[in-house]
C-alpha positions in Angstrom: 19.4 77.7 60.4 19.9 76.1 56.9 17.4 75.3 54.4 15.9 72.0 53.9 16.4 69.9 50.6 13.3 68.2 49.4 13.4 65.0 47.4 11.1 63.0 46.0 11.3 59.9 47.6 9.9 56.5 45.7 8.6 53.4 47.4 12.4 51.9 47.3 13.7 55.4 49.1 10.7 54.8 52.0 11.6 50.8 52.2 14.8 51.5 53.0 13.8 54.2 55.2 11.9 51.7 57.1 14.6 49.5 57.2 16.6 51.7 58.5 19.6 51.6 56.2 22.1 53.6 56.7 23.4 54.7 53.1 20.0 56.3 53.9 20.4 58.0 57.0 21.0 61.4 55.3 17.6 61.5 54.7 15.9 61.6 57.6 16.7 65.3 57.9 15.5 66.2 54.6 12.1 67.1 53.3 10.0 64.3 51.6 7.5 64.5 48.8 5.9 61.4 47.8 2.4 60.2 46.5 -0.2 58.1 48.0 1.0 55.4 45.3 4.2 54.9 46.1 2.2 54.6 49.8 0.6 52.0 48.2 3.1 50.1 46.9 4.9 50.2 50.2 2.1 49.2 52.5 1.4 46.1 50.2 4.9 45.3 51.0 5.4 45.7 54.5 2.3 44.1 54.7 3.1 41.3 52.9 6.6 41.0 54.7 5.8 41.8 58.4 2.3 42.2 58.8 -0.8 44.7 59.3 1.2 46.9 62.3 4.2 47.9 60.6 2.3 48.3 57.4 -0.1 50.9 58.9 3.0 52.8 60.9 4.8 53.0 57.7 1.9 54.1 55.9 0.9 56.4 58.5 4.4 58.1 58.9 4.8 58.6 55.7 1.1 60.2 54.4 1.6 63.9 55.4 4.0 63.8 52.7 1.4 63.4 50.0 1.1 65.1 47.5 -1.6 65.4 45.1 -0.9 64.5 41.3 -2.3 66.5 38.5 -3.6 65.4 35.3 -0.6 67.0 33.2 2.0 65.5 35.4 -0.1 61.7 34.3 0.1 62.9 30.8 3.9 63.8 30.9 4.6 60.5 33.1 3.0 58.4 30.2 5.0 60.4 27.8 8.4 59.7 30.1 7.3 56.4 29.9 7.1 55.3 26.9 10.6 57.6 25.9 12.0 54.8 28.2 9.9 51.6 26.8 13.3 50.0 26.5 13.8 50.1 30.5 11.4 48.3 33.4 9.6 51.0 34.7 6.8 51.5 36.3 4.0 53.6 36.4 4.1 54.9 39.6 7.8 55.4 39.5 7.5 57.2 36.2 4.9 59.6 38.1 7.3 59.9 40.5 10.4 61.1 38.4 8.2 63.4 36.6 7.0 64.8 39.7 10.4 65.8 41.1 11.6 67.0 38.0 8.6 69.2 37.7 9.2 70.2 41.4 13.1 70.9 40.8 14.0 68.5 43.2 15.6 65.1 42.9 14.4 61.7 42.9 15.6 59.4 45.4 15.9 55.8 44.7 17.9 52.9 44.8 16.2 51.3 41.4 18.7 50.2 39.5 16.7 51.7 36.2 17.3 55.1 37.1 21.2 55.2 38.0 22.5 57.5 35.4 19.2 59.4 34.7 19.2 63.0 35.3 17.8 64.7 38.4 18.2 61.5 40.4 20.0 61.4 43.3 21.2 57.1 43.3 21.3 55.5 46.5 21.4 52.0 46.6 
């Protein structure tokens, strides 16, 4: 039996998840590590585009993935952050990043912002 890859995955990696795209389907047999923001930020959306059900699956699916973020990984993030003031990024995806890279495992998006960045694993 072979070992699992984690990845980080940010709120584009568990859209397209939902979706059900296939340049994603690699990753349904991977392990996933995300935050209740990026939960957040998804469940606005599918609420927003489809409705209360699909919102509340998603977010429901996706929530024993949490994990919890610690004051020095906000600090870091904010430091991350502003090292990239020249790029659109956000908070929670700047959490995110720093999360994985403190974890040693790669962030998954499709966020145009990060193609190129180290320990990012591009999927678009």
């Amino acid at each position: 039996m072979g070992t699992v890859n984690n990845f980080f995955f940010d709120t584009y990696a568990l859209f397209e998840i939902v979706h059900e795209n296939k340049d994603y389907s690699y990753y349904l047999n991977v392990g996933v590590i995300t935050t209740k923001l990026n939960l957040m930020e998804l469940h606005y959306r599918l609420l927003f585009l489809y409705g209360k059900k699909i919102a509340e699956t998603a977010f429901s699916r996706f929530l024993p993935f949490v994990i919890d973020i610690s004051d020095e990984i906000i600090k870091e993030s904010n430091f991350f952050k502003l090292f990239n003031k020249n790029k659109n990024l956000s908070y929670i995806d700047c959490l995110g990043y720093t999360i994985s890279k403190a974890m040693n495992i790669k962030f998954l998006t499709g966020d145009k912002e990060f193609n190129g960045l180290d320990n990012v694993e591009f999927v678009k």
